[in-house]
SETIDO-139285 format. One record per atom (N, C-alpha, C, O, CB): residue number from 1; chain; x, y, z. Coordinates in steps of 0.05 Angstrom, whole numbers, plus 5000, padded with zeros to 4 digits. Atoms other than C-alpha are relative to their C-alpha. Glycine has a CB too. Example, Ala and Ser with C-alpha at 12.3 -4.5 7.8 and 13.67 -1.06 7.14 Angstrom:
<nodes>
node seq=1	mol=A	c1=5018	c2=4976	c3=5000 $
node seq=1	mol=A	c1=5246	c2=4910	c3=5156 $
node seq=1	mol=A	c1=5018	c2=5024	c3=5000 $
node seq=1	mol=A	c1=5039	c2=5024	c3=5013 $
node seq=1	mol=A	c1=4980	c2=5001	c3=5025 $
node seq=2	mol=A	c1=4984	c2=4976	c3=4999 $
node seq=2	mol=A	c1=5273	c2=4979	c3=5143 $
node seq=2	mol=A	c1=4985	c2=5022	c3=5014 $
node seq=2	mol=A	c1=4995	c2=5044	c3=5018 $
node seq=2	mol=A	c1=5009	c2=5009	c3=4971 $
</nodes>
This chain:
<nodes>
node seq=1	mol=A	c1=4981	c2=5018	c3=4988 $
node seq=1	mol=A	c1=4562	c2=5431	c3=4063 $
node seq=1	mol=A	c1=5006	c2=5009	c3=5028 $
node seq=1	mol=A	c1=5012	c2=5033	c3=5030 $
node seq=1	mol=A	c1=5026	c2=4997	c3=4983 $
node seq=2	mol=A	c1=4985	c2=4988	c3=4994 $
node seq=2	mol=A	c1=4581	c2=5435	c3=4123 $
node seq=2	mol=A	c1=5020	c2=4995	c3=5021 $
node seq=2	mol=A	c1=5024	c2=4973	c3=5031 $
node seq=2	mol=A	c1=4989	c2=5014	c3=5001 $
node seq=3	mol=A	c1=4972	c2=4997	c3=4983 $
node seq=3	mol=A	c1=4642	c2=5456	c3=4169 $
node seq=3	mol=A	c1=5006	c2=4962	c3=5001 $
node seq=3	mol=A	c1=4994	c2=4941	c3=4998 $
node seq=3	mol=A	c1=4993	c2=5018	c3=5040 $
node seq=4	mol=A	c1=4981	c2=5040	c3=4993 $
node seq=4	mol=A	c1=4693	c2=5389	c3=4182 $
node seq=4	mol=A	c1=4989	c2=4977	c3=4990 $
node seq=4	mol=A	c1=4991	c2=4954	c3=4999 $
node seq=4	mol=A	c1=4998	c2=4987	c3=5035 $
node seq=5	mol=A	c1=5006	c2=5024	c3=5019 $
node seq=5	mol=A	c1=4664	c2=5352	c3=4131 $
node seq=5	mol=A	c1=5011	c2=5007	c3=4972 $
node seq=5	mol=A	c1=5011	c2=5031	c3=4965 $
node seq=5	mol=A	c1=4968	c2=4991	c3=4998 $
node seq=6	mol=A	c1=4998	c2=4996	c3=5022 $
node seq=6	mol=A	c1=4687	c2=5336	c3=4062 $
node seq=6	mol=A	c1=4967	c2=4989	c3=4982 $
node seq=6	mol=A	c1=4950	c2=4972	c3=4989 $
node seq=6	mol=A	c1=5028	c2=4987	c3=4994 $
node seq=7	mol=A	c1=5022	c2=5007	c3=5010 $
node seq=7	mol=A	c1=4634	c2=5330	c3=4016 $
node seq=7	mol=A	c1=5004	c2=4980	c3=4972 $
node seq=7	mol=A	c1=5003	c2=4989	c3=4949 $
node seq=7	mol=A	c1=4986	c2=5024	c3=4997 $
node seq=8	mol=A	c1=4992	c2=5028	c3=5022 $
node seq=8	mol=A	c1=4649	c2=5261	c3=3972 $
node seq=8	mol=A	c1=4983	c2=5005	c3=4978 $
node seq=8	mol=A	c1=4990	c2=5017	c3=4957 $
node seq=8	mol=A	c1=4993	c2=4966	c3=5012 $
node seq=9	mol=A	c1=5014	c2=5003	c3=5027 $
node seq=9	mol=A	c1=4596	c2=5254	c3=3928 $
node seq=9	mol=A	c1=4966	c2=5007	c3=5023 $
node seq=9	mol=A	c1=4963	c2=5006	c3=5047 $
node seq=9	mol=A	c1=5005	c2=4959	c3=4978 $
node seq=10	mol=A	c1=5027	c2=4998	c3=4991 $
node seq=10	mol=A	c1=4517	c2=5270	c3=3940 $
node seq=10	mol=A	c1=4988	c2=4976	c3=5024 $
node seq=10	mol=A	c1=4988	c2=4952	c3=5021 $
node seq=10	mol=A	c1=4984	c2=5000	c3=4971 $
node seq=11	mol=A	c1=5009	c2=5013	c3=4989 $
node seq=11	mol=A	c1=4485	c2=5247	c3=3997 $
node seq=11	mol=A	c1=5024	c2=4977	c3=5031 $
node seq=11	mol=A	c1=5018	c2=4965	c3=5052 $
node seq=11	mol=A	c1=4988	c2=4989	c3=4975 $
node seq=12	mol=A	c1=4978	c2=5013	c3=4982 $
node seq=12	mol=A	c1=4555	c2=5216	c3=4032 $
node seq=12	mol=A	c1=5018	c2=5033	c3=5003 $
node seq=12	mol=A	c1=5024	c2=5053	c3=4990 $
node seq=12	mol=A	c1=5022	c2=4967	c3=4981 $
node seq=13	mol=A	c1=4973	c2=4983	c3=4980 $
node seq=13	mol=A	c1=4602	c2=5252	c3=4085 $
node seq=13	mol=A	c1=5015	c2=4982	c3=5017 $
node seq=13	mol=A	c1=5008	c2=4964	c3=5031 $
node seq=13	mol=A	c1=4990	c2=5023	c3=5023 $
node seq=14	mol=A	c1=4978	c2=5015	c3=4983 $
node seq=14	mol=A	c1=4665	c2=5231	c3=4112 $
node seq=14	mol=A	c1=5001	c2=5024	c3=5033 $
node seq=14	mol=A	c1=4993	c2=5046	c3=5038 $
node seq=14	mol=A	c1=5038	c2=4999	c3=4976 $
node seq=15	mol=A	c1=4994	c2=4984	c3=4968 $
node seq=15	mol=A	c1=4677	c2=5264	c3=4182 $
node seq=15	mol=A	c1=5036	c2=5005	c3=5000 $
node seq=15	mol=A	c1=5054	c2=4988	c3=4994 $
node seq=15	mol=A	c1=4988	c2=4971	c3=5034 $
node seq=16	mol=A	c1=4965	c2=4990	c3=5006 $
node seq=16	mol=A	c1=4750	c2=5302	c3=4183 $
node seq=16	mol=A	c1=5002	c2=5017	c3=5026 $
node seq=16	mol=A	c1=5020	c2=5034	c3=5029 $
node seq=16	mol=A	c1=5008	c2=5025	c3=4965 $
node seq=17	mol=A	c1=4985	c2=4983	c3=4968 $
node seq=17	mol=A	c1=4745	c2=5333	c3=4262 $
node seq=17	mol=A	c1=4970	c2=4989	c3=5019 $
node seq=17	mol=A	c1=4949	c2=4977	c3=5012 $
node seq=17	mol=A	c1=5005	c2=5052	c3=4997 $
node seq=18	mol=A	c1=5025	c2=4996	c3=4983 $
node seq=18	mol=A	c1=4699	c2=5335	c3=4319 $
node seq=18	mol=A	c1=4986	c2=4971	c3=4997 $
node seq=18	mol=A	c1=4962	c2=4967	c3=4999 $
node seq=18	mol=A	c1=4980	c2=5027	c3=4988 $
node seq=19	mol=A	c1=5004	c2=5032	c3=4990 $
node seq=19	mol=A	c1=4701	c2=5255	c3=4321 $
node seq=19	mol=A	c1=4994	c2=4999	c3=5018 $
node seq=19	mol=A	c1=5006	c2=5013	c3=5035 $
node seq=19	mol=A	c1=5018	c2=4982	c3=5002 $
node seq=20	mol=A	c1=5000	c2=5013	c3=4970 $
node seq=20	mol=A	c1=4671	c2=5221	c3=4379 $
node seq=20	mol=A	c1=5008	c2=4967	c3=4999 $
node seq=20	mol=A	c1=5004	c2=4954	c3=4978 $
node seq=20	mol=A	c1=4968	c2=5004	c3=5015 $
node seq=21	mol=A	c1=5002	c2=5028	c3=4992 $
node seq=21	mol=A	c1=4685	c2=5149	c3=4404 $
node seq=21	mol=A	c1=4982	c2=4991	c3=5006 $
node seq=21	mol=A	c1=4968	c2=5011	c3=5008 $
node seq=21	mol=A	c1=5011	c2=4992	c3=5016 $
node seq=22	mol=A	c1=5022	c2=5014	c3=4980 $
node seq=22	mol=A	c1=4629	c2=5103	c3=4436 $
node seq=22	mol=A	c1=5013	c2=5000	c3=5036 $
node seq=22	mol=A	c1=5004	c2=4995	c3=5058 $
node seq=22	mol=A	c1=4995	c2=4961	c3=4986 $
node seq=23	mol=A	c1=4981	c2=5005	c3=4972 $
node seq=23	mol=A	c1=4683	c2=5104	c3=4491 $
node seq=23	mol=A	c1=4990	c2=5029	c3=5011 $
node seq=23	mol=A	c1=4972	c2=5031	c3=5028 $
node seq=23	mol=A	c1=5041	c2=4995	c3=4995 $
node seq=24	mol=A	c1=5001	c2=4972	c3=5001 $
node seq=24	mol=A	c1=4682	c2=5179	c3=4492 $
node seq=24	mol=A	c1=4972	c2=5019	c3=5008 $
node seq=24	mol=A	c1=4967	c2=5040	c3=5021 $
node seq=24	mol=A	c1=5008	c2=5004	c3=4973 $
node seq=25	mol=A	c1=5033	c2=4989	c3=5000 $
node seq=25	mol=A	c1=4605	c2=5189	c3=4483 $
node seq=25	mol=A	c1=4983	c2=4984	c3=5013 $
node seq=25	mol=A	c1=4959	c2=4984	c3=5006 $
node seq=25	mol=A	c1=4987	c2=5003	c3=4972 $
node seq=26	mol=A	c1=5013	c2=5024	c3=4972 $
node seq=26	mol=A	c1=4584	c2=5132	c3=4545 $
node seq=26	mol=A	c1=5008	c2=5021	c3=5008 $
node seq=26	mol=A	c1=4989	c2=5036	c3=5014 $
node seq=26	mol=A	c1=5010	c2=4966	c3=5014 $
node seq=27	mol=A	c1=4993	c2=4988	c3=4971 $
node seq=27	mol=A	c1=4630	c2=5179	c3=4589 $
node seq=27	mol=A	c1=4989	c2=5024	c3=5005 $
node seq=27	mol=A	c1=4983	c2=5032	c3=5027 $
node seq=27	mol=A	c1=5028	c2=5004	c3=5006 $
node seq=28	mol=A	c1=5018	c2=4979	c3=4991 $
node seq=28	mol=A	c1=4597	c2=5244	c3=4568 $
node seq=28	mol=A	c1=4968	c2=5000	c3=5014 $
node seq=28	mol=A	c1=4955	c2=5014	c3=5029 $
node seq=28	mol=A	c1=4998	c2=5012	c3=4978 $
node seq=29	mol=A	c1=5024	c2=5005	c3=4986 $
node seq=29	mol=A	c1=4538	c2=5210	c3=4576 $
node seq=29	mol=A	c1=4986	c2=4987	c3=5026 $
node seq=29	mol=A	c1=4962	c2=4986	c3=5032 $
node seq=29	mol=A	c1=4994	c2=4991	c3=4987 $
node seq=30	mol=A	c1=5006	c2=5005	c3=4967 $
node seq=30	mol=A	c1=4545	c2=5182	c3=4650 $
node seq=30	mol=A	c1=5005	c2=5029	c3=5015 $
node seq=30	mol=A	c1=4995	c2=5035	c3=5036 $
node seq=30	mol=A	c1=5024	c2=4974	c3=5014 $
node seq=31	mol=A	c1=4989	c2=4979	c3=4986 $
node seq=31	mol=A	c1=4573	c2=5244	c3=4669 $
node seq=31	mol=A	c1=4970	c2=5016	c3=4995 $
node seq=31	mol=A	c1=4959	c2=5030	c3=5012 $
node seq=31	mol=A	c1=5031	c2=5014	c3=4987 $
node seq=32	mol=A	c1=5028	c2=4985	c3=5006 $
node seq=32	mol=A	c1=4509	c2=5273	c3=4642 $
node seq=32	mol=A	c1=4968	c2=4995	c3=5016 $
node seq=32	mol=A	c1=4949	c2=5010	c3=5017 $
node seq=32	mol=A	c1=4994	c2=4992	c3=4971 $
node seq=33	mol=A	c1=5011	c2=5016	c3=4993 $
node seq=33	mol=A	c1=4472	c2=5225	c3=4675 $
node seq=33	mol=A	c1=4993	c2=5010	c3=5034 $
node seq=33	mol=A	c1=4974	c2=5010	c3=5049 $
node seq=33	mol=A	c1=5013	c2=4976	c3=4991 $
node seq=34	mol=A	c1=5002	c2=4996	c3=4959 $
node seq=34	mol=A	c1=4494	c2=5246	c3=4751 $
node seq=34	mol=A	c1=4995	c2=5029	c3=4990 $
node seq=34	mol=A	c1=4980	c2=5037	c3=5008 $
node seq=34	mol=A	c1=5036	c2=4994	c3=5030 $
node seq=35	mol=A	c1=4997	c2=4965	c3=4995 $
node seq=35	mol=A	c1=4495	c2=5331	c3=4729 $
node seq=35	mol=A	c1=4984	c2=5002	c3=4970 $
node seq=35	mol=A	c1=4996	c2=5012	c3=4951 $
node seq=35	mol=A	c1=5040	c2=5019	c3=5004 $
node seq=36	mol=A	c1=5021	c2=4991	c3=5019 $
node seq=36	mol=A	c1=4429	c2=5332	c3=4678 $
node seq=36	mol=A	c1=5002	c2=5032	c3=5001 $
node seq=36	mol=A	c1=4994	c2=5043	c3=4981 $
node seq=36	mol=A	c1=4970	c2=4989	c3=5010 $
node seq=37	mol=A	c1=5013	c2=4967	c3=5002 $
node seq=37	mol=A	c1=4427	c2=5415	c3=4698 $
node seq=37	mol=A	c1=5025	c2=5010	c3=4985 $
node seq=37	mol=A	c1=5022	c2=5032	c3=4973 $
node seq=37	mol=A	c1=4993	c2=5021	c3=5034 $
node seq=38	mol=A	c1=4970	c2=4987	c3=5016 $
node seq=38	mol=A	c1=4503	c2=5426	c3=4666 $
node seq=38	mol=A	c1=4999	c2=5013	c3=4976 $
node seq=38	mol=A	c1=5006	c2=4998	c3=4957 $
node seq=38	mol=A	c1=5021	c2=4977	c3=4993 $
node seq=39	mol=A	c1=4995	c2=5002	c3=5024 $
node seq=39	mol=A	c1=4498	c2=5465	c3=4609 $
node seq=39	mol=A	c1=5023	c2=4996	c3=4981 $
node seq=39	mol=A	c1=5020	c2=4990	c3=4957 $
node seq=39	mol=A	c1=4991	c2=5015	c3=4997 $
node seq=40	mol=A	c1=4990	c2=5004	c3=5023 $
node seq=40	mol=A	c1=4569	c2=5463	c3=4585 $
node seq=40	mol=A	c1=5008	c2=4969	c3=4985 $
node seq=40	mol=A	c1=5024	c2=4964	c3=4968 $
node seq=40	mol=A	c1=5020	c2=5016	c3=5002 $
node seq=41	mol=A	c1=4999	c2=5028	c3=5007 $
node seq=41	mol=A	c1=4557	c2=5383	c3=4582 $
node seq=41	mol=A	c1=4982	c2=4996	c3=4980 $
node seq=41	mol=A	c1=4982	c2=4975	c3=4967 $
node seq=41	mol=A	c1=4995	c2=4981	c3=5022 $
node seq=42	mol=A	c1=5024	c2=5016	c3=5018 $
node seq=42	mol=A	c1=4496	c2=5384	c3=4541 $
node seq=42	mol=A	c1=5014	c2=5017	c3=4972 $
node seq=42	mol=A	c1=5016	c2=5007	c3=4950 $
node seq=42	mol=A	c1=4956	c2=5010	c3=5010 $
node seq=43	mol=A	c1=4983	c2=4978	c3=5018 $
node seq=43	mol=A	c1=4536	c2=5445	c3=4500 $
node seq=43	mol=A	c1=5015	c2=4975	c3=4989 $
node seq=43	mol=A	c1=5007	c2=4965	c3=4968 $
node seq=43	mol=A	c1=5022	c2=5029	c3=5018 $
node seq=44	mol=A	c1=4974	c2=5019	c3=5013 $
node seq=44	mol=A	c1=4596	c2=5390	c3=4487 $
node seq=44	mol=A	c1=4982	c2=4981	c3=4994 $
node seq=44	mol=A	c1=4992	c2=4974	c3=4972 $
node seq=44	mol=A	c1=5027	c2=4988	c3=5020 $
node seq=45	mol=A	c1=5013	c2=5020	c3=5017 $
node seq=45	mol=A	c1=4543	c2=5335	c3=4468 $
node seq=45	mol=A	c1=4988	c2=5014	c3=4980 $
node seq=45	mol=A	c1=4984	c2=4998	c3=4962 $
node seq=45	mol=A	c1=4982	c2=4982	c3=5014 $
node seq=46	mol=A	c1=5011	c2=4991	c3=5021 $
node seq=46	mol=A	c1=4511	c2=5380	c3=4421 $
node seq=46	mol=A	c1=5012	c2=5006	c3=4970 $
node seq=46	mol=A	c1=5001	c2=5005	c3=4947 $
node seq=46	mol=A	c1=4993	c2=5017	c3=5010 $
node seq=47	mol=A	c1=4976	c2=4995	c3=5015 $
node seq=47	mol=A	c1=4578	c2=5398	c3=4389 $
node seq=47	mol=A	c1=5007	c2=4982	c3=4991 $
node seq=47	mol=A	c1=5016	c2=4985	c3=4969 $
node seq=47	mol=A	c1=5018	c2=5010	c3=5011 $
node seq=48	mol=A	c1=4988	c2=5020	c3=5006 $
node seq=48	mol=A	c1=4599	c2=5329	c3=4385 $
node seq=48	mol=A	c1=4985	c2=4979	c3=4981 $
node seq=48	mol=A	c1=4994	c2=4966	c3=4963 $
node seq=48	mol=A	c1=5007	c2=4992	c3=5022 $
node seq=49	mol=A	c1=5020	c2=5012	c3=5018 $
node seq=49	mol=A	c1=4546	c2=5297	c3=4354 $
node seq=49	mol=A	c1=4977	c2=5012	c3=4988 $
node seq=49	mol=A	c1=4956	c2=4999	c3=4988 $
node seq=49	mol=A	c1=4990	c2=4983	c3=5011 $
node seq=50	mol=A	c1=5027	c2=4986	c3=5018 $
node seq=50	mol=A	c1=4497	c2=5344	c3=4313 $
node seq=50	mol=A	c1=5017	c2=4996	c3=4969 $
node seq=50	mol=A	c1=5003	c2=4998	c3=4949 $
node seq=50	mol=A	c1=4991	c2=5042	c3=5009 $
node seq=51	mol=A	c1=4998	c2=5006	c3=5028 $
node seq=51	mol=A	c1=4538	c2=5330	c3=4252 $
node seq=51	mol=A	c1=4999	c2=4974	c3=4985 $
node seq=51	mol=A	c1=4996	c2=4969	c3=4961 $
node seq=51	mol=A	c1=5020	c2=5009	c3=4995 $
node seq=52	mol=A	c1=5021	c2=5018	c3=5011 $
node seq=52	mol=A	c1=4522	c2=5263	c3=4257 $
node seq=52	mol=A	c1=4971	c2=4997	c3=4998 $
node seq=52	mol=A	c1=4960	c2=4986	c3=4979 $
node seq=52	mol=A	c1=5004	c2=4982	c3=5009 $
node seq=53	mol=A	c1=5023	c2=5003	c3=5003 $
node seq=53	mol=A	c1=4458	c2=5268	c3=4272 $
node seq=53	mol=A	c1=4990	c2=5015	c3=4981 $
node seq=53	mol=A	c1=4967	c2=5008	c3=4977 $
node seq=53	mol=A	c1=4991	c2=5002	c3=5021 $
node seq=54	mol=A	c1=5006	c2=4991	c3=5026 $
node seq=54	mol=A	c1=4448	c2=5311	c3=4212 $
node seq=54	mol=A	c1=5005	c2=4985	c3=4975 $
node seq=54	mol=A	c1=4992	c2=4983	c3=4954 $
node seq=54	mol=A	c1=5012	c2=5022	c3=4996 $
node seq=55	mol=A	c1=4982	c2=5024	c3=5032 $
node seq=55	mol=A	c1=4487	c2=5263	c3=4161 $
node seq=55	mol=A	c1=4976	c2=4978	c3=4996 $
node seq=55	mol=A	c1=4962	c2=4974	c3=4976 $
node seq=55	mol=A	c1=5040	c2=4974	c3=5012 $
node seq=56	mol=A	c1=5027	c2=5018	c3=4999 $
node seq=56	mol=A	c1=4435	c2=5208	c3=4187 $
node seq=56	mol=A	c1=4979	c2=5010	c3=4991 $
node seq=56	mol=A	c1=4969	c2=5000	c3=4971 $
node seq=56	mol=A	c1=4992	c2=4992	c3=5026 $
node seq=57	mol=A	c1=5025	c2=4994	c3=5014 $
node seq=57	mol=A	c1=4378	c2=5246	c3=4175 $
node seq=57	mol=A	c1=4989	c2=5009	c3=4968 $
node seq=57	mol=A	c1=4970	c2=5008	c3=4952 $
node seq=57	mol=A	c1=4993	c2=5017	c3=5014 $
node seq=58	mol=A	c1=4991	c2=4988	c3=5039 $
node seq=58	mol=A	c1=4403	c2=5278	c3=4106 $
node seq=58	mol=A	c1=4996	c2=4969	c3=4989 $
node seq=58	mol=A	c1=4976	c2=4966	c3=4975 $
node seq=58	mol=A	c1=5048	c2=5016	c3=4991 $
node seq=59	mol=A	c1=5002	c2=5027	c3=5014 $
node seq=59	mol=A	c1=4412	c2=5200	c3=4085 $
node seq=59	mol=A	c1=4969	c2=4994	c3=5004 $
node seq=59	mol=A	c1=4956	c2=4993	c3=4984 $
node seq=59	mol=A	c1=5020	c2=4975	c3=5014 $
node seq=60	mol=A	c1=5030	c2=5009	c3=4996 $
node seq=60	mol=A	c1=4339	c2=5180	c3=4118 $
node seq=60	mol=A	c1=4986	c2=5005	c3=4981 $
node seq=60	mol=A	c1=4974	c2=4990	c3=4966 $
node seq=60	mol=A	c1=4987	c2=5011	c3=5021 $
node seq=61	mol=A	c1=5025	c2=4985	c3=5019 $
node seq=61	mol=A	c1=4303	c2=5236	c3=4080 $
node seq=61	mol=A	c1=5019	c2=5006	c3=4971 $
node seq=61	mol=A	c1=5026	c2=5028	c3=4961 $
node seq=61	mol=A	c1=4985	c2=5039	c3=5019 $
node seq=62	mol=A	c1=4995	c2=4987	c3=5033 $
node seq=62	mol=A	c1=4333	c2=5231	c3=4011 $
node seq=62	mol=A	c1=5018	c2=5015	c3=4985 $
node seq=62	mol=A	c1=5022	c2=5015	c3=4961 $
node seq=62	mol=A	c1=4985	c2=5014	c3=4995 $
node seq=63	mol=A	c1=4986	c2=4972	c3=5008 $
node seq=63	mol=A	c1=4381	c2=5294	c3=4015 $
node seq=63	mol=A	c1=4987	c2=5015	c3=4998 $
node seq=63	mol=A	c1=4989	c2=5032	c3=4981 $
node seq=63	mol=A	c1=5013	c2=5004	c3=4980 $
node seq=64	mol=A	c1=5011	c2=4971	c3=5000 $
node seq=64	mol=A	c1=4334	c2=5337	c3=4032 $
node seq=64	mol=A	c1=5016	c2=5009	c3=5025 $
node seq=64	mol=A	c1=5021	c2=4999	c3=5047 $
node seq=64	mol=A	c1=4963	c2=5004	c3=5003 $
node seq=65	mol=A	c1=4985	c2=4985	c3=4964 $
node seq=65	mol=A	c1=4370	c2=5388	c3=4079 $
node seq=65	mol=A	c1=4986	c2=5012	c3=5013 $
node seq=65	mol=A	c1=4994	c2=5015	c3=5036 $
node seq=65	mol=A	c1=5024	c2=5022	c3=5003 $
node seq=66	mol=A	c1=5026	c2=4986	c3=4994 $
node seq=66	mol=A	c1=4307	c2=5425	c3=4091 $
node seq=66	mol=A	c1=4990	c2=4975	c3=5024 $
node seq=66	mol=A	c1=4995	c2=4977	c3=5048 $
node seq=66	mol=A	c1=4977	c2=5006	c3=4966 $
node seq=67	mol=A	c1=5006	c2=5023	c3=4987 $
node seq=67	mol=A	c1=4281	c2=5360	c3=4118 $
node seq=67	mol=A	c1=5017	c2=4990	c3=5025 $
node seq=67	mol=A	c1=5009	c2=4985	c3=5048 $
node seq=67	mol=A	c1=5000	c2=4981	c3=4981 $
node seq=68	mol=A	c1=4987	c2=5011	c3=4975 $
node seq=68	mol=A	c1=4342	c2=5337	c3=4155 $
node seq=68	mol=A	c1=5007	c2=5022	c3=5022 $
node seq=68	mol=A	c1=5009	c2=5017	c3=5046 $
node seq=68	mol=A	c1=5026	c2=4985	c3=4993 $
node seq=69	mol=A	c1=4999	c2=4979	c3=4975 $
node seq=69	mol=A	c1=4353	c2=5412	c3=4188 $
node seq=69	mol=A	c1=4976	c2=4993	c3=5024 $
node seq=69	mol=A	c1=4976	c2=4993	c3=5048 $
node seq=69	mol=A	c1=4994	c2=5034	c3=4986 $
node seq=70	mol=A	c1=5027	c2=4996	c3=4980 $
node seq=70	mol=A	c1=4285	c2=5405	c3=4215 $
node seq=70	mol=A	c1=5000	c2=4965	c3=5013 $
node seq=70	mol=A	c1=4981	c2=4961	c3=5029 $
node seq=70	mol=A	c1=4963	c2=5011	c3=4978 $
node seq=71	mol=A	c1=5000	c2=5027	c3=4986 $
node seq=71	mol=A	c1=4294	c2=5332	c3=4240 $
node seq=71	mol=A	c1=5027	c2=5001	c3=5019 $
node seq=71	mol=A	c1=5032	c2=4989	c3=5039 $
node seq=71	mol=A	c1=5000	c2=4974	c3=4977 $
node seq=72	mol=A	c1=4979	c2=4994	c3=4980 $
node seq=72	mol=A	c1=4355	c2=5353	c3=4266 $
node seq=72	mol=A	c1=5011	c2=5014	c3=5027 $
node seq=72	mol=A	c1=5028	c2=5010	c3=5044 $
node seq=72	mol=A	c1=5009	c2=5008	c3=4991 $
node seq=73	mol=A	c1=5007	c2=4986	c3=4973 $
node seq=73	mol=A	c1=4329	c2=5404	c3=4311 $
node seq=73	mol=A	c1=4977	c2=4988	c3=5005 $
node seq=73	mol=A	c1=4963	c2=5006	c3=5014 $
node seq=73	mol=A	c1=4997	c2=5031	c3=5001 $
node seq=74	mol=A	c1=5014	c2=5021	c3=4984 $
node seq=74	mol=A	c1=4279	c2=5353	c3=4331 $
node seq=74	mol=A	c1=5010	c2=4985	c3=5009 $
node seq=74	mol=A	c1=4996	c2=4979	c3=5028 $
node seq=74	mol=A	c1=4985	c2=4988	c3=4993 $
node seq=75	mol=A	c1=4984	c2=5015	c3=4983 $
node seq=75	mol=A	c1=4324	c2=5309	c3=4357 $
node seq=75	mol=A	c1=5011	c2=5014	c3=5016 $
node seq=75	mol=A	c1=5007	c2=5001	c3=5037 $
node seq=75	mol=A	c1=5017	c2=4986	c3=4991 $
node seq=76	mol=A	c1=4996	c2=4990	c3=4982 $
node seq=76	mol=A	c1=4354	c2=5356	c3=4398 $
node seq=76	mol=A	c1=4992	c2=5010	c3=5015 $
node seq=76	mol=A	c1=5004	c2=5015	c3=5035 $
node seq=76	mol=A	c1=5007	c2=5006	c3=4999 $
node seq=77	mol=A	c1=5016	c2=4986	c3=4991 $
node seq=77	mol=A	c1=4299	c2=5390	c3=4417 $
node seq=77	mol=A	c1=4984	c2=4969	c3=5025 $
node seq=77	mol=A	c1=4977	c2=4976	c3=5047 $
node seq=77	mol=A	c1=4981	c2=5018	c3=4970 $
node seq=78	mol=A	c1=5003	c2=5021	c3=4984 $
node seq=78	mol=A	c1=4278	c2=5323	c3=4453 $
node seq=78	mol=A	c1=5012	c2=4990	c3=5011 $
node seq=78	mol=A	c1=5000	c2=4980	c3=5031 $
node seq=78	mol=A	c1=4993	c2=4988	c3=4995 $
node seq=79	mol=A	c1=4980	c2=5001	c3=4988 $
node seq=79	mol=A	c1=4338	c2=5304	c3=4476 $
node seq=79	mol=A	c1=5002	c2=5020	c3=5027 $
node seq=79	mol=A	c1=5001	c2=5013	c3=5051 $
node seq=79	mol=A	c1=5017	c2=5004	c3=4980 $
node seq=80	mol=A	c1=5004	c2=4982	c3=4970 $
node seq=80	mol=A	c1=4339	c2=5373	c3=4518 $
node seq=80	mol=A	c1=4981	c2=5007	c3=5017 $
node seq=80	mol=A	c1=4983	c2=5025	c3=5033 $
node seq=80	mol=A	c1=5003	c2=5020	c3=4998 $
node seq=81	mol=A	c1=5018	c2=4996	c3=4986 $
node seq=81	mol=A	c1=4275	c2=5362	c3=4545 $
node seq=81	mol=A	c1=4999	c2=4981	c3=5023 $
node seq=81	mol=A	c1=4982	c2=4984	c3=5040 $
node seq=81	mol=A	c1=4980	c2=5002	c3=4985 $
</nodes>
């Protein structure tokens, strides 16, 4: 399981911290937009959304966590390129 999530039942997570908005995650992402070399901007998008982007991929592939780790650092891994 992990951190700032509860874990409901198999396969579902509720989110309990480290919420973003769409409001919230446009502005990191214009701001990102003019200062691409920033790392502690890509740092705070990484923080802010890798636990969704893990939840998504955990649901995609089945509940495999094996699967969604490694799709998880593929998305980011392209993202920072």
């Amino acid at each position: 399981m992990l951190p700032g999530r509860k874990h409901s039942r198999p396969g579902k997570f509720e989110m309990t911290q480290n919420q973003i908005s769409d409001q919230e995650l446009g502005q990191l992402l214009a701001v990102l937009q003019h200062d691409p070399k920033n790392e502690d901007l890509w740092k705070a998008l990484y923080l802010k959304i890798r636990r969704f982007v893990y939840a998504v991929a955990f649901r995609v592939l089945n509940g495999n966590e094996e699967l969604a780790k490694d799709a998880t650092q593929g998305v980011f891994t392209r993202l920072f390129e």
